[in-house]
C-alpha positions in Angstrom: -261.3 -236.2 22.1 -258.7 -233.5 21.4 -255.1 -233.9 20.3 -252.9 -235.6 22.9 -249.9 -234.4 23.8 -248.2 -237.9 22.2 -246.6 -238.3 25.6 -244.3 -235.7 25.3 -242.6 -235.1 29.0 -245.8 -235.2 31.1 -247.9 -231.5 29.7 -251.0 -230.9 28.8 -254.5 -232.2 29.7 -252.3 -236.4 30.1 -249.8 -234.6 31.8 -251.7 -233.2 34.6 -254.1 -236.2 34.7 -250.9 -238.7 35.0 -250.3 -236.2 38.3 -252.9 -236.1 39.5 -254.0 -239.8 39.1 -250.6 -240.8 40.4 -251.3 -238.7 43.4 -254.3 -240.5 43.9 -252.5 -243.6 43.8 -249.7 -242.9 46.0 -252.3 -241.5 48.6 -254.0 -244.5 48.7 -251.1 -246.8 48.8 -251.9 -248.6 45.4 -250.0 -249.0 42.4 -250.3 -249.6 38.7 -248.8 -251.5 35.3 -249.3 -250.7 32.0 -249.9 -252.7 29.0 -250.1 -251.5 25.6 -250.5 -252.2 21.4 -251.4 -249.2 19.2 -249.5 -246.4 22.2 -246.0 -248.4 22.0 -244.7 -247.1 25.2 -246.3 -243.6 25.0 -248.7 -244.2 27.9 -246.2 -245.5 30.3 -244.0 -242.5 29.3 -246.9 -240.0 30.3 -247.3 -241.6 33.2 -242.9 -242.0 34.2 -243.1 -238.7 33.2 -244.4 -237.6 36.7 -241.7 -237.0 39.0 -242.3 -239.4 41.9 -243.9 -242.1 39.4 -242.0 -244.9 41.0 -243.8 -244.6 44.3 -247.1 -246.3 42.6 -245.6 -246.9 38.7 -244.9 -250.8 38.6 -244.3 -251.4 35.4 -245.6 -251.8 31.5 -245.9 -254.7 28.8 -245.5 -253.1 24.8 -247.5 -255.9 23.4 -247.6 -255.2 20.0 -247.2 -258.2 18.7 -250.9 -260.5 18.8 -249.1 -263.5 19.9 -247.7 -261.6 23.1 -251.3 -260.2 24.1 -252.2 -264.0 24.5 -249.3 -265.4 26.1 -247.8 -262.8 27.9 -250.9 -261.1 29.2 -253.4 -263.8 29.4 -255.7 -262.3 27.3 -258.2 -265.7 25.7 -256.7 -266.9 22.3 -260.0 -268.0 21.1 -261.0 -264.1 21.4 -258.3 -263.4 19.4 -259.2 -265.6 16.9 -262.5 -264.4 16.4 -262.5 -261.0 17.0 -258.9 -259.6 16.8 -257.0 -257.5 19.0 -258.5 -254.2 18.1 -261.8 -255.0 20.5 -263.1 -253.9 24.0 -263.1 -257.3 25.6 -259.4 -257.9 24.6 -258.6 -254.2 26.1 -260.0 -255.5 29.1 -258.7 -258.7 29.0 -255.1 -257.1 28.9 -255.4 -254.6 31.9 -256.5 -257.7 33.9 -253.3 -259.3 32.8 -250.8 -256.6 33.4 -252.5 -256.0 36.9 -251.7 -259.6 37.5 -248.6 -260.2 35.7 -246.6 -257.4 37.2 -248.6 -257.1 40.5 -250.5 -253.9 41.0 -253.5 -252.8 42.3 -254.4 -251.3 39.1 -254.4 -252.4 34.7 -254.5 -249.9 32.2 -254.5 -250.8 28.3 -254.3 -249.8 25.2 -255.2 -251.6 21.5 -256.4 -250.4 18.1 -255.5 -249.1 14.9 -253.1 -246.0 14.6 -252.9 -246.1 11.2 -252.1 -246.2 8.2 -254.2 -249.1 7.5 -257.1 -251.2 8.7 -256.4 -253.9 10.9 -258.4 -257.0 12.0 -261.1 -255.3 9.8 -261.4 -252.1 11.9 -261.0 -249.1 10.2 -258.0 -245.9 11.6 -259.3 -244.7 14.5 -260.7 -247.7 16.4 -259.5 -247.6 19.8 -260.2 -249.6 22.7 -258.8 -248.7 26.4 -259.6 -250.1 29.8 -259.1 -250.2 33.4 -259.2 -252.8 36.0 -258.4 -253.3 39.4 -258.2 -256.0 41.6 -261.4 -255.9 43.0 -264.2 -255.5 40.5 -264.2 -255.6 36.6 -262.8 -254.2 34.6 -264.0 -251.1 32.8 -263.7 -249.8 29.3 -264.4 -247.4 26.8 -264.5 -247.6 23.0 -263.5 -244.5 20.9 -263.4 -243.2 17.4 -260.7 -241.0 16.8 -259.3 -238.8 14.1 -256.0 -237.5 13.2 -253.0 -238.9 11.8 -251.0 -242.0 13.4 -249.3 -239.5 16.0 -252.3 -237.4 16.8 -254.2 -241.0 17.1 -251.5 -242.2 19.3 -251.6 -238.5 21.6 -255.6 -238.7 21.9 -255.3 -242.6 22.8 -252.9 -241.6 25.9 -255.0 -238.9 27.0 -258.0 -241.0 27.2 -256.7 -243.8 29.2 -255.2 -241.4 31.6 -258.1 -239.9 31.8 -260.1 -243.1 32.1 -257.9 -244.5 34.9 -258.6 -241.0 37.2 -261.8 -241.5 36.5 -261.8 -244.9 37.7 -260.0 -244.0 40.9 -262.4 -241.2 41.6 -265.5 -243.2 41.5 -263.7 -245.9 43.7 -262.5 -243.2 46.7 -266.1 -241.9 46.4 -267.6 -245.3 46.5 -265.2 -246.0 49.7 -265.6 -243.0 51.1 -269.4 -243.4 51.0 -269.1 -246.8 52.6 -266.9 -245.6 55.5 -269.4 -243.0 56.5 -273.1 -245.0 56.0 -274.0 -243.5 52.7 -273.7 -240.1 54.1 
């Protein structure tokens, strides 16, 4: 990954994905929610940050806290227990939750460690995003960054934009394919 823009007004490489995905999403009728740990806000900033985000933009959850992850967004306390926060199922776990919790066609989250420190025995760096929606599971990637807690932060928005038009690519290919007999 490169440096992210840390969600700063909707430019760069986020910027232009949080367009275009939101595009994608207004097109199609669908909207999204937010939940996040390590990005604080920053991701649903990025995305808000599109003029016109409120036409598919539902909401977001900050949970920063572990405690919240569980009871807020549903995510299993007994995977909390043994693993932490900073993993890919919990991630996971957590879009499903916000999708649910706030009512959108689409999850998109964010947990790991920012820095300065290691947390849950993960080293600075660790970060965990992922995408659901409400048919299928949910998907999600695992990444090693490297930068200070801000440049951490930036990269972390960037991929989970990036990971959520992704997502909705595949899934207008994969309809689009069904509509017209594989063709």
């Amino acid at each position: 990954m490169t440096g992210g823009n840390g969600g700063n007004g909707g430019t760069g490489a986020a910027g232009a994905a949080a367009a275009e995905a939101l595009g994608l999403l207004e097109g199609r009728g669908e909207t999204i929610a937010v939940a996040e740990s390590l990005t604080g806000g920053l991701l649903a900033a990025e995305l808000t940050a599109v003029p016109g985000a409120s036409r598919s933009f539902r909401g977001s959850v900050t949970a920063y806290a572990t405690g919240l992850k569980r009871d807020l967004l549903g995510v299993d306390g007994a995977l909390l227990d043994a693993r932490g926060a900073v993993d890919a199922e919990v991630a996971r776990q957590m879009a499903q939750g916000v999708r649910r919790v706030l009512g959108a066609d689409w999850g998109v989250a964010t947990t790991g460690v920012a820095g300065p420190t290691p947390q849950d025995g993960q080293p600075v760096g660790t970060v965990h995003v992922a995408v659901a929606r409400t048919s299928g599971a949910a998907t999600g990637v695992a990444l090693r960054l490297a930068g200070d807690r801000a440049g951490i932060r930036g990269q972390t928005v960037e991929a989970a934009v990036k990971l959520l038009l992704r997502e909705l690519i595949a899934t207008a290919r994969a309809q689009d394919t069904e509509q017209h007999g594989g063709i």
